[in-house]
C-alpha positions as CSV (number, residue, x, y, z in Angstrom):
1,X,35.9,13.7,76.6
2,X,35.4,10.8,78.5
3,X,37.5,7.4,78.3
4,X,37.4,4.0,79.6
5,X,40.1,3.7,81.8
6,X,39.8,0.3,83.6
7,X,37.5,-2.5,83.1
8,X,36.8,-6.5,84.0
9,X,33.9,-8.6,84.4
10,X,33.2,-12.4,85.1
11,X,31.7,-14.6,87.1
12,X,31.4,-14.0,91.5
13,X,30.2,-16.6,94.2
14,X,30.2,-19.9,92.3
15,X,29.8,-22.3,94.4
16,X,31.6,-25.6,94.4
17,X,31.9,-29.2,95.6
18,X,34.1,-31.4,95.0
19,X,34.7,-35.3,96.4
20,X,37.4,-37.4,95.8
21,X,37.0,-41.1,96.3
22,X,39.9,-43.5,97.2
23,X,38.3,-46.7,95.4
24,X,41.1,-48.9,97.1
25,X,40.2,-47.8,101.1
26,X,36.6,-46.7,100.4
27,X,37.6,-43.2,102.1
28,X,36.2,-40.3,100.3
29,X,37.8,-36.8,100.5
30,X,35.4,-33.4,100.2
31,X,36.6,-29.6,99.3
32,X,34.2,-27.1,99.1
33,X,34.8,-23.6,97.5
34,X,33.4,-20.6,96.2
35,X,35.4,-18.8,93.2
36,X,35.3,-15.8,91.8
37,X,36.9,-15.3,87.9
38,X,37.3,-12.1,86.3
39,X,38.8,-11.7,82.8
40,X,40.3,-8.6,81.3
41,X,41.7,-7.9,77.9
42,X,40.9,-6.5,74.5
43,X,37.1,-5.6,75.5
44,X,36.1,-1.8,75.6
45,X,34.2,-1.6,72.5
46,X,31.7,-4.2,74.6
47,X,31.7,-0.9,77.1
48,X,31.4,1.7,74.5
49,X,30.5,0.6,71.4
50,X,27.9,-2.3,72.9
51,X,29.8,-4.4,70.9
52,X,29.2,-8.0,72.6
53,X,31.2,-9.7,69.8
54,X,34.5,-10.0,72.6
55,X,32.2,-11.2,75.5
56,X,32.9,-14.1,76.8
57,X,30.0,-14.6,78.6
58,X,29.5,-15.1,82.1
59,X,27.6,-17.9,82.3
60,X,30.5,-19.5,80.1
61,X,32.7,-18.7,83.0
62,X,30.8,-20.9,85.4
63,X,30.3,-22.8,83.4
64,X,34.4,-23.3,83.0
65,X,34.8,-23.3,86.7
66,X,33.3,-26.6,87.0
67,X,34.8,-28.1,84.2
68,X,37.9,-27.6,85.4
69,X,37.4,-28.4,89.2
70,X,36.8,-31.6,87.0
71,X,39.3,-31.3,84.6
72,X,42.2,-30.6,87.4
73,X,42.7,-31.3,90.9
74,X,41.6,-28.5,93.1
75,X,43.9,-29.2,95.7
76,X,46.2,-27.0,96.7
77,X,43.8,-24.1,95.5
78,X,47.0,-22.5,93.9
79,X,47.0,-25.0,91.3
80,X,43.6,-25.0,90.8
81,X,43.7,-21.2,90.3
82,X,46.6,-21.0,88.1
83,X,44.6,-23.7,85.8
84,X,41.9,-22.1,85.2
85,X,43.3,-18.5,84.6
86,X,45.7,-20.0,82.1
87,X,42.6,-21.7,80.2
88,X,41.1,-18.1,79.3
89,X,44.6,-17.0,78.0
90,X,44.9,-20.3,76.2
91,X,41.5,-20.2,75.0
92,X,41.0,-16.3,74.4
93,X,43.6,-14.4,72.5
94,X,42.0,-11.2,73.2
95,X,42.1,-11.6,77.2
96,X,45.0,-10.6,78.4
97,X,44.9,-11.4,82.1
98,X,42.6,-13.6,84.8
99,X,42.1,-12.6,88.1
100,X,40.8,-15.8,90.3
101,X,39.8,-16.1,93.8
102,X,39.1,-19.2,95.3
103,X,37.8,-19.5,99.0
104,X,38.4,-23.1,100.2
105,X,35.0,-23.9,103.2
106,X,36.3,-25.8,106.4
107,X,35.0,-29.6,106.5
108,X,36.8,-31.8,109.2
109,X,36.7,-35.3,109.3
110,X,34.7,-37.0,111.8
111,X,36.0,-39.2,114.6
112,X,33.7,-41.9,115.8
113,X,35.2,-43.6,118.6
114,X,38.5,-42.7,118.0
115,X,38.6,-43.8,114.6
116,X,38.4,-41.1,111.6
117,X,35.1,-41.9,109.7
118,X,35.1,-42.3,105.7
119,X,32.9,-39.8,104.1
120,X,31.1,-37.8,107.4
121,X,32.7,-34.4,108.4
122,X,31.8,-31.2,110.4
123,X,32.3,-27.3,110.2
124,X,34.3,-27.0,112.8
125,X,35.5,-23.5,112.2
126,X,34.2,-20.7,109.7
127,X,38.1,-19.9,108.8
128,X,38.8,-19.8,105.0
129,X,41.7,-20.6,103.2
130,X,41.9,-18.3,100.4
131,X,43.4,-17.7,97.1
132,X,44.3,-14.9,94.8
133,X,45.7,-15.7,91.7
134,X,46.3,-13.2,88.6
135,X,47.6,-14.8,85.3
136,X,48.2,-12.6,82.3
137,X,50.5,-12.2,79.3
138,X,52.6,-10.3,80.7
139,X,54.0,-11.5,83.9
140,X,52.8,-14.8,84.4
141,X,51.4,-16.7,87.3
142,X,50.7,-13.8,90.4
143,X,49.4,-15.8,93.5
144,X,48.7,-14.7,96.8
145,X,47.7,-17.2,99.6
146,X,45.7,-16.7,102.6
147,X,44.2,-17.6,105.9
148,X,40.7,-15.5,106.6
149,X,38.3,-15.8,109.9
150,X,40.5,-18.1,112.2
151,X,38.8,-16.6,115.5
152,X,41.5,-16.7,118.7
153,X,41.2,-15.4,122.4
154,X,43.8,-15.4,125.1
155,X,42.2,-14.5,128.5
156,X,45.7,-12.9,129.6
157,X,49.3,-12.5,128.5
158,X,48.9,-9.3,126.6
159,X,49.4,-5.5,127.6
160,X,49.1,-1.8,126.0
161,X,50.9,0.7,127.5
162,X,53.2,3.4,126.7
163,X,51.3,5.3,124.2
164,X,50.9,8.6,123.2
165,X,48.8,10.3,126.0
166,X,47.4,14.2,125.4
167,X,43.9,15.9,125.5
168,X,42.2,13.5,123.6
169,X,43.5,10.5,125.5
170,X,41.0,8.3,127.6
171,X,42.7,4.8,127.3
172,X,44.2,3.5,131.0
173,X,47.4,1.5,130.5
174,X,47.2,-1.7,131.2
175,X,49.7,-4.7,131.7
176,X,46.7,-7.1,131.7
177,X,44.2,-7.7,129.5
178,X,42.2,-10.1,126.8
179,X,43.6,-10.5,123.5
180,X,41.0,-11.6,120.5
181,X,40.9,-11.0,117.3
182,X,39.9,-12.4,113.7
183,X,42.9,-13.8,111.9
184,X,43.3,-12.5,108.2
185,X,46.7,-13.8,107.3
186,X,48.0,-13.1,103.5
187,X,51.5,-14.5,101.9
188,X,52.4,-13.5,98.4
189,X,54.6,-16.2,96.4
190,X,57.4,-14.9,93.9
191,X,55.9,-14.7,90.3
192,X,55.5,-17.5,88.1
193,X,56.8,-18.4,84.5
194,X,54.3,-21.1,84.0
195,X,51.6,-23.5,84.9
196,X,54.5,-26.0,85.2
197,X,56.4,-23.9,87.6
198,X,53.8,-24.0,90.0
199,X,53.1,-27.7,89.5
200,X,56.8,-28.7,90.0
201,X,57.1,-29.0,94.1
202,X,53.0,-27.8,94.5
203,X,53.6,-28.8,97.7
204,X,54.9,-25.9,98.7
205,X,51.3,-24.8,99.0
206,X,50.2,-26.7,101.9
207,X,53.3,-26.6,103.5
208,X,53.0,-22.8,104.2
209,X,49.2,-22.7,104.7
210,X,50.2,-25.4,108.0
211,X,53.3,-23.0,108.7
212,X,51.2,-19.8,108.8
213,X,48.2,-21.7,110.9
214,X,50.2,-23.2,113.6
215,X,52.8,-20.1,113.4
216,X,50.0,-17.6,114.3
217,X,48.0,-19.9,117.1
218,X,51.3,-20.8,118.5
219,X,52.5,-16.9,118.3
220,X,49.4,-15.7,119.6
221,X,49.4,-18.2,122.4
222,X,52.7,-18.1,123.7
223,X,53.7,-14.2,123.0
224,X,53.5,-11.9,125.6
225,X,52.2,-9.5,123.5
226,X,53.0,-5.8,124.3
227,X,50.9,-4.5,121.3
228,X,48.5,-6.0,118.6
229,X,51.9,-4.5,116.3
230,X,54.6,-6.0,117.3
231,X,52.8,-9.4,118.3
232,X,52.1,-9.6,114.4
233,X,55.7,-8.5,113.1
234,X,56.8,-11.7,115.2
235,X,54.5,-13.9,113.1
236,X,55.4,-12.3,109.9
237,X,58.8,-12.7,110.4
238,X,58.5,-16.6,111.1
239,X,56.5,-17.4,108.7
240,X,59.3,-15.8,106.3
241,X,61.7,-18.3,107.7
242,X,58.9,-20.9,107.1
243,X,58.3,-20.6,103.2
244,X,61.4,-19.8,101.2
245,X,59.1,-18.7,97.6
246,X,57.3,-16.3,99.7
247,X,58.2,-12.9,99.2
248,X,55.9,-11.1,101.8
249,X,53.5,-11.4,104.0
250,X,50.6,-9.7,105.9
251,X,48.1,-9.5,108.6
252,X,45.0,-7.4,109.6
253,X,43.8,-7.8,112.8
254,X,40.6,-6.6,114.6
255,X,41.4,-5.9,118.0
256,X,38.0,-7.2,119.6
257,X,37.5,-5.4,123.1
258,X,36.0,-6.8,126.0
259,X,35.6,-4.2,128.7
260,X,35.3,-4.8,132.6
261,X,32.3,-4.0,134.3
262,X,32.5,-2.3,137.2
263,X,29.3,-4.1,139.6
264,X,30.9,-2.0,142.7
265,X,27.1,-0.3,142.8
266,X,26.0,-3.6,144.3
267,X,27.1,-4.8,147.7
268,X,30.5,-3.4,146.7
269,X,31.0,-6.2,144.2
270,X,34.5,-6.5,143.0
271,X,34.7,-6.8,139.2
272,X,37.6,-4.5,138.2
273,X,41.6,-4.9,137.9
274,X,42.8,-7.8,139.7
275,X,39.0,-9.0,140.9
276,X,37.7,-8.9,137.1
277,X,36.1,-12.3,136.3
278,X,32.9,-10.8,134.3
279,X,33.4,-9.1,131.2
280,X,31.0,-7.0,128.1
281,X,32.3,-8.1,124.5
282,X,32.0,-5.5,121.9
283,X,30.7,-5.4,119.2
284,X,32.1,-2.2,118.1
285,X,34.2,0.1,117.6
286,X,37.4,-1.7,117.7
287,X,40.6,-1.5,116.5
288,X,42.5,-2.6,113.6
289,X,45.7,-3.3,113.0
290,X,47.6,-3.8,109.7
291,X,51.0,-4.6,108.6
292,X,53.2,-6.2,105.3
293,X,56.8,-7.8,105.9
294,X,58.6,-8.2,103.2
295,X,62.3,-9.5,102.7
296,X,64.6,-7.0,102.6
């Protein structure tokens, strides 16, 4: 006999923009985001008895997700994502949790000879910062942050070498090498009571998002890194010591391979080891590297 053992639905890739304008300086401020919500809660007969008398419609979800981008400030995107879970407990007695994820869009302000321009910005990165957020009944306000698609290089300063070596083993060693990957940093904050709980000292929420940026260029950059592993552990580890209220932390890593060429076929060009200068990026495979730190 078959069962429903899991189920939520909702509303993915809504897309929104929001400006704020500062009527006193004329300087307007932009975020732009798109924002999943999925509910969960007292609806299986809609799954088994097509019984759409506990659907809250989907439509009625975006339709929400606007209203309270207007409703509520949607910076930090914590807040914003702990407001509008809350509304479809407040709203809904039959939904028993809300599962949010918002994805905040780079837009940098615009210098224009060396003066930072009013309302004109650029994309001057596709990194994300991201936001999962569950709210429920039964143990509150669940957020975890995050830093997605920051894209770094270092053309030396890194090495691999050491490693298990046997029959299947192709790898050289090397002490030299480029180091590139795709950020995807996550930090989980201790649970929540309460919407005012996260509003009281909200900002907490950009402090660690600047921590956790400048903690992983200025890792990455300044680490000579003897493995993808333990270059992450150190980042981890600081940003720890950065955010008090987080509990763990995470990254996954591509490791993005650029291999020498060796050009030796003509005129005895030199373009391996100590002569490399000219380089294939890969596209694939690669590696990838994961790890979770948590206090102990």
């Amino acid at each position: 006999m078959a069962r429903l053992a899991a189920a939520r639905y909702g509303k993915d890739n809504v897309r929104v923009y929001k400006v704020h304008k500062d009527e006193k300086t004329g300087t307007q401020s932009v975020t732009e985001m798109t924002v999943c919500c999925l509910l969960e809660g007292q609806i299986e007969t809609s799954y088994t008895e097509a019984d759409n008398s506990v659907v809250v419609a989907t439509d009625s979800i975006k339709n929400t997700i606007y209203i309270k981008a207007k409703e509520h400030p949607v910076n930090p995107p914590e807040l914003y994502a702990s407001h509008l879970g809350q509304h479809f407990l407040d709203k809904y007695p039959h939904i028993t949790a809300a599962h949010i994820k918002v994805v905040v869009h780079r837009w940098t302000r615009i210098n224009v000879d060396g003066a930072p321009h009013p309302h004109s910005f650029y994309r001057d990165g596709n990194e994300t910062r991201n936001v999962d957020a569950t709210v429920s009944r039964e143990k509150g306000i669940e957020l975890k942050s995050g830093l997605v698609g920051l894209s770094v290089l270092k053309s030396t300063g890194s090495a691999f070498h050491g490693f298990v070596r046997d029959e299947y083993t192709t790898l050289p060693e090397t002490w030299d090498r480029i180091l590139s990957t795709d950020v995807d940093a996550t930090w989980t904050w201790k649970p929540f009571p309460n919407i005012a709980a996260v509003a009281a000292g909200v900002e907490r929420f950009d402090s660690a998002f600047d921590a956790a940026r400048t903690i992983t260029l200025k890792t990455f950059s300044l680490d000579e890194s003897a493995s993808v592993q333990n270059t992450m552990y150190k980042m981890c580890e600081e940003i720890l010591e950065a955010a008090p209220e987080v509990q763990s932390t995470g990254y996954s890593l591509p490791n993005k391979h650029y291999f020498e060429i060796d050009l030796s076929w003509h005129k005895g060009l030199k373009n391996t080891g100590k002569d490399a200068e000219v380089y294939a990026p890969q596209s694939g495979p690669n590696g990838l590297i994961k790890c979770e730190v948590a206090r102990s």
